[in-house]
KOLMI-89735 format. One record per atom (N, C-alpha, C): residue number from 1; residue in one letter; atom name; x, y negated, z negated. Coordinates in nm, 3 decimals. Last residue first. Example, Ala and Ser with C-alpha at 12.3 -4.5 7.8 and 13.67 -1.06 7.14 Angstrom:
REM KOLMI-89735
   pos   code   site        xx        yy        zz
     2      S      N     1.285     0.225    -0.708
     2      S     CA     1.367     0.106    -0.714
     2      S      C     1.290    -0.003    -0.787
     1      A      N     1.319     0.569    -0.780
     1      A     CA     1.230     0.450    -0.780
     1      A      C     1.320     0.330    -0.780
***
This chain:
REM KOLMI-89735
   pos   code   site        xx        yy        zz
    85      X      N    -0.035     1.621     0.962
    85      X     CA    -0.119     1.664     1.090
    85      X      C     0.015     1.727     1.160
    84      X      N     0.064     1.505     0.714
    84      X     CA    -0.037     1.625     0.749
    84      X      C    -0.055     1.664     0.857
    83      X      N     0.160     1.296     0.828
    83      X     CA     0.268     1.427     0.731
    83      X      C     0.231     1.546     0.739
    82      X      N    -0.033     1.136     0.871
    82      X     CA     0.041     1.187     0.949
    82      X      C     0.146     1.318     0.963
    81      X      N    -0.127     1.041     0.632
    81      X     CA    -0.196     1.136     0.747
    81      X      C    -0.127     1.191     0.844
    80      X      N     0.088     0.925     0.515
    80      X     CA     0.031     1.098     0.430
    80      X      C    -0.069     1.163     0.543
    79      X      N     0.094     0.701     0.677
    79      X     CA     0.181     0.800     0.675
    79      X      C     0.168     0.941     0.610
    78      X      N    -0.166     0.581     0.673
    78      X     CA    -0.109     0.607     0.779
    78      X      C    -0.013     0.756     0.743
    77      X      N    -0.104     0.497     0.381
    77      X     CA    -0.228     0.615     0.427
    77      X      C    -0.193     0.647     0.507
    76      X      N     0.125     0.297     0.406
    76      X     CA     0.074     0.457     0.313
    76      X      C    -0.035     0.571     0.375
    75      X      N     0.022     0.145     0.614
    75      X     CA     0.131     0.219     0.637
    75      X      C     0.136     0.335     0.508
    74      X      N    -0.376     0.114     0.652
    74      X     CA    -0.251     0.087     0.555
    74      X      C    -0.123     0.196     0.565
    73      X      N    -0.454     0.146     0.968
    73      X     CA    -0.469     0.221     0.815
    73      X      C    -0.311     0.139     0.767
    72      X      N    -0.553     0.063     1.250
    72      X     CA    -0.525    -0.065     1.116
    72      X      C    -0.503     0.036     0.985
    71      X      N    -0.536     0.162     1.427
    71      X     CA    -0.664     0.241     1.376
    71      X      C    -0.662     0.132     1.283
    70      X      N    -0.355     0.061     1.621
    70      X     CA    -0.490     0.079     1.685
    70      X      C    -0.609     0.146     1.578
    69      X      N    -0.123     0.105     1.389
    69      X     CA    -0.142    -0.044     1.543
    69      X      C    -0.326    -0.060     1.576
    68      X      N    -0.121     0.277     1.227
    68      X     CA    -0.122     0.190     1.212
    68      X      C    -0.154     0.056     1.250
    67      X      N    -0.207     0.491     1.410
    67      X     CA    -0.305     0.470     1.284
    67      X      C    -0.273     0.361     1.259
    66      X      N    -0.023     0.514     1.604
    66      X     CA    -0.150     0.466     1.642
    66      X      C    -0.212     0.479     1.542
    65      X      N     0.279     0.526     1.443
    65      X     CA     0.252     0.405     1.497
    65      X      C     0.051     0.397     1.573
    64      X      N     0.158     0.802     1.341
    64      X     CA     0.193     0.704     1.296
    64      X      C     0.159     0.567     1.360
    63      X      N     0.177     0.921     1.621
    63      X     CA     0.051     0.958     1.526
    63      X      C     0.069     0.801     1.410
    62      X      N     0.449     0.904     1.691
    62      X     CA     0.384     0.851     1.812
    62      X      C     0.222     0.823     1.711
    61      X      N     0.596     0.961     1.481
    61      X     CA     0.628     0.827     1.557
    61      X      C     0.512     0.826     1.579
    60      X      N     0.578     1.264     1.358
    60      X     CA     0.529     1.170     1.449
    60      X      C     0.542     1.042     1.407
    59      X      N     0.625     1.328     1.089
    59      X     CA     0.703     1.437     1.198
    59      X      C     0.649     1.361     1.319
    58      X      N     0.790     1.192     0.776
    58      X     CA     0.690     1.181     0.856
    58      X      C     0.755     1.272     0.998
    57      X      N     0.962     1.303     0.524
    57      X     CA     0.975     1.202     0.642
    57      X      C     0.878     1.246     0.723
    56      X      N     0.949     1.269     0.165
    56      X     CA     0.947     1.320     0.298
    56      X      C     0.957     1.250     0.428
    55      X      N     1.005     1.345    -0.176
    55      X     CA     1.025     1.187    -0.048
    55      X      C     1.053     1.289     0.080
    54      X      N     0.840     1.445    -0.431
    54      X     CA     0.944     1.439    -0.390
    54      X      C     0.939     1.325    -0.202
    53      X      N     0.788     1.485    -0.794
    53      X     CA     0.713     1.430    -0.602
    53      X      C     0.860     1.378    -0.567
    52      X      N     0.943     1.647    -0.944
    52      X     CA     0.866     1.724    -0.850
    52      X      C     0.813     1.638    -0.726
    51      X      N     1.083     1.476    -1.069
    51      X     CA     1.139     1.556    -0.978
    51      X      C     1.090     1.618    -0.897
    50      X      N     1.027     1.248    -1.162
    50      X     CA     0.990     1.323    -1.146
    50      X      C     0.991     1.404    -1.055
    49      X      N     1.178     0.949    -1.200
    49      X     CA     1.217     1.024    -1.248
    49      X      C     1.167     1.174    -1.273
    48      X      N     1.039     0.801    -0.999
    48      X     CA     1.181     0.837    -0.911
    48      X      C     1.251     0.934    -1.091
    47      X      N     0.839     0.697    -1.129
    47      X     CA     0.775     0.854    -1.043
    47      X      C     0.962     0.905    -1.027
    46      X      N     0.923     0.489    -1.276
    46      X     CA     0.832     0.644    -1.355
    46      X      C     0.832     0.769    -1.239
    45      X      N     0.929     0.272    -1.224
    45      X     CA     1.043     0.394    -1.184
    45      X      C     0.979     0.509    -1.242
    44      X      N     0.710     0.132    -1.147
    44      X     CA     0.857     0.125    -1.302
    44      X      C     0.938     0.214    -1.284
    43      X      N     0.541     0.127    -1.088
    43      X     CA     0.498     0.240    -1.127
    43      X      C     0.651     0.202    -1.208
    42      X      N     0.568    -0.066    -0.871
    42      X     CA     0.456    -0.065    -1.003
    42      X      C     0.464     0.045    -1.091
    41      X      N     0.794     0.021    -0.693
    41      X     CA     0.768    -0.164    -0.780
    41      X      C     0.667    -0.103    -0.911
    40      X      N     0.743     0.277    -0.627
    40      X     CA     0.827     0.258    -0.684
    40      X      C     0.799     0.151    -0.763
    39      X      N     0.503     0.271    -0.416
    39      X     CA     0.477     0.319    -0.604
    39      X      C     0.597     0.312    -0.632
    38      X      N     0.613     0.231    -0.172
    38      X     CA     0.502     0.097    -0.221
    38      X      C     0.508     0.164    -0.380
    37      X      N     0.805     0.439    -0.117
    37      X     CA     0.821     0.272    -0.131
    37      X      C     0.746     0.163    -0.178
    36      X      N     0.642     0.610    -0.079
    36      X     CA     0.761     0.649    -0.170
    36      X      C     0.801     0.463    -0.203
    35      X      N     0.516     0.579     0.158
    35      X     CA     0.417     0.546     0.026
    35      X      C     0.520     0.581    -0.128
    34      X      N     0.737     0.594     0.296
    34      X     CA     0.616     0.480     0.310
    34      X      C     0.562     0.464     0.181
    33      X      N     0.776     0.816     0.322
    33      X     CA     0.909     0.746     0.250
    33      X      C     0.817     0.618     0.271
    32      X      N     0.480     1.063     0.157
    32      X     CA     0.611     1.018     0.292
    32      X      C     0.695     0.872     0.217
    31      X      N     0.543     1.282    -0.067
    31      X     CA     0.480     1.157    -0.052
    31      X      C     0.583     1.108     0.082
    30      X      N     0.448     1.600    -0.222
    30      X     CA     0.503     1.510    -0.102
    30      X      C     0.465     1.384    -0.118
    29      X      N     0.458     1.761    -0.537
    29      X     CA     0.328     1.646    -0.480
    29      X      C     0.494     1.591    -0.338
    28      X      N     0.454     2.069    -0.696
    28      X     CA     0.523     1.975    -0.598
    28      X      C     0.439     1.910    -0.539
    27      X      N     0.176     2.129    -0.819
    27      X     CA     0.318     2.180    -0.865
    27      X      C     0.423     2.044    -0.786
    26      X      N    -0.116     2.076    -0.855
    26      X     CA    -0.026     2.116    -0.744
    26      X      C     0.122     2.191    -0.754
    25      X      N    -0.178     2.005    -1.166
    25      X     CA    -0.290     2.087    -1.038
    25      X      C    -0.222     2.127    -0.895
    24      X      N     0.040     1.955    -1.269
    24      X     CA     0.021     2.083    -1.338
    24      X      C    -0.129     2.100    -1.216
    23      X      N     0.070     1.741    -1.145
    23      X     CA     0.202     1.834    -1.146
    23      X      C     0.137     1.951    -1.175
    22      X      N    -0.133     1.542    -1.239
    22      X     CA    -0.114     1.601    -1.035
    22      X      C     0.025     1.744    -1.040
    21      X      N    -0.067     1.524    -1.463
    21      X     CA    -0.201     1.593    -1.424
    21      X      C    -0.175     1.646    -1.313
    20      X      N     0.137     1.376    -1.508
    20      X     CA     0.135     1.566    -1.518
    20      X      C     0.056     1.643    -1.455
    19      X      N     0.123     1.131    -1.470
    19      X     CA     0.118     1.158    -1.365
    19      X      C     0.139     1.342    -1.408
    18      X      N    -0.006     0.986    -1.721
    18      X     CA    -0.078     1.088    -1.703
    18      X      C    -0.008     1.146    -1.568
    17      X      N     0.008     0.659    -1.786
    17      X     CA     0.106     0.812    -1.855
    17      X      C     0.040     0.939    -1.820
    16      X      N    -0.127     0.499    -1.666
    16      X     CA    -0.187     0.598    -1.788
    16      X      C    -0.137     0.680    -1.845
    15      X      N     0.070     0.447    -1.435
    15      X     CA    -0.049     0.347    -1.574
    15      X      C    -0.079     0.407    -1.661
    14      X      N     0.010     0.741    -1.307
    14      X     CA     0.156     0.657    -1.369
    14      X      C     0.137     0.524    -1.462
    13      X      N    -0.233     0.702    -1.194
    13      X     CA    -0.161     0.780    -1.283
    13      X      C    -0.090     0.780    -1.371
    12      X      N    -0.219     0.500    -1.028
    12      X     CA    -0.278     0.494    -1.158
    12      X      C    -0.262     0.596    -1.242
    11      X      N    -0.001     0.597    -0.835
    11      X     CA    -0.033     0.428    -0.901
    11      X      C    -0.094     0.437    -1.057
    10      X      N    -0.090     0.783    -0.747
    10      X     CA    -0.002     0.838    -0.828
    10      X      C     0.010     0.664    -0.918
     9      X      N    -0.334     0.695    -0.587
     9      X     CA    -0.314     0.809    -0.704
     9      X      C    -0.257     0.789    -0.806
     8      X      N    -0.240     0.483    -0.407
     8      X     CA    -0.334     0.471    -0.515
     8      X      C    -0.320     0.598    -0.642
     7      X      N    -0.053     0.602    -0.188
     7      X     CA    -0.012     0.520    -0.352
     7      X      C    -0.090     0.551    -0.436
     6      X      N    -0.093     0.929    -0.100
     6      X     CA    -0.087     0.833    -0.074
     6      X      C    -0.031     0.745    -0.205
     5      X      N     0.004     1.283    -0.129
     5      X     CA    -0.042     1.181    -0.169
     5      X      C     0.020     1.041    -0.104
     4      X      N     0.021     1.621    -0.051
     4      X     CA     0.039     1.539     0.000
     4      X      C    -0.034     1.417    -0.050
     3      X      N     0.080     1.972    -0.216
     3      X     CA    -0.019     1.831    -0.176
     3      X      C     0.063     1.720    -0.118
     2      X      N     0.057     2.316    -0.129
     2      X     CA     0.115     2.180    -0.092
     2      X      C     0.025     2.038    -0.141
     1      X      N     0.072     2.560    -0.372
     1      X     CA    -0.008     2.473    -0.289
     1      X      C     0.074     2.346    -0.259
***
């Protein structure tokens, strides 16, 4: 199964020493290079040593830039929606 995550998740996850949980319910977790950037600072490097979430690149500009500009979603969210669509 594919998952695709925003910060908040893996944020608190990673607080609790628990990010396995998302490993052992998905296997490989995506995160676009947006939300790869906001859980690095807090998370301590904890995630950049888990091999499984791994750093993707978003497939629309165009989807992107209108969640962000015209819908206001936080550039994380923005971007895991976009990854998806």
């Amino acid at each position: 199964m594919i998952a695709v995550s925003n910060t908040t998740a893996i944020i608190y996850l990673a607080e609790i020493d628990h990010l396995h949980i998302l490993r052992g319910l998905f296997g490989d977790v995506l995160v676009p290079e947006q939300v790869y950037r906001e859980i690095k600072e807090p998370t301590k490097n904890k995630v950049v040593s888990c091999n499984w979430i791994k750093k993707v690149k978003i497939h629309s500009a165009k989807t992107y830039e209108y969640l962000t500009n015209i819908v206001h979603l936080h550039p994380g969210e923005a971007a895991a929606i976009t990854w998806c669509t």
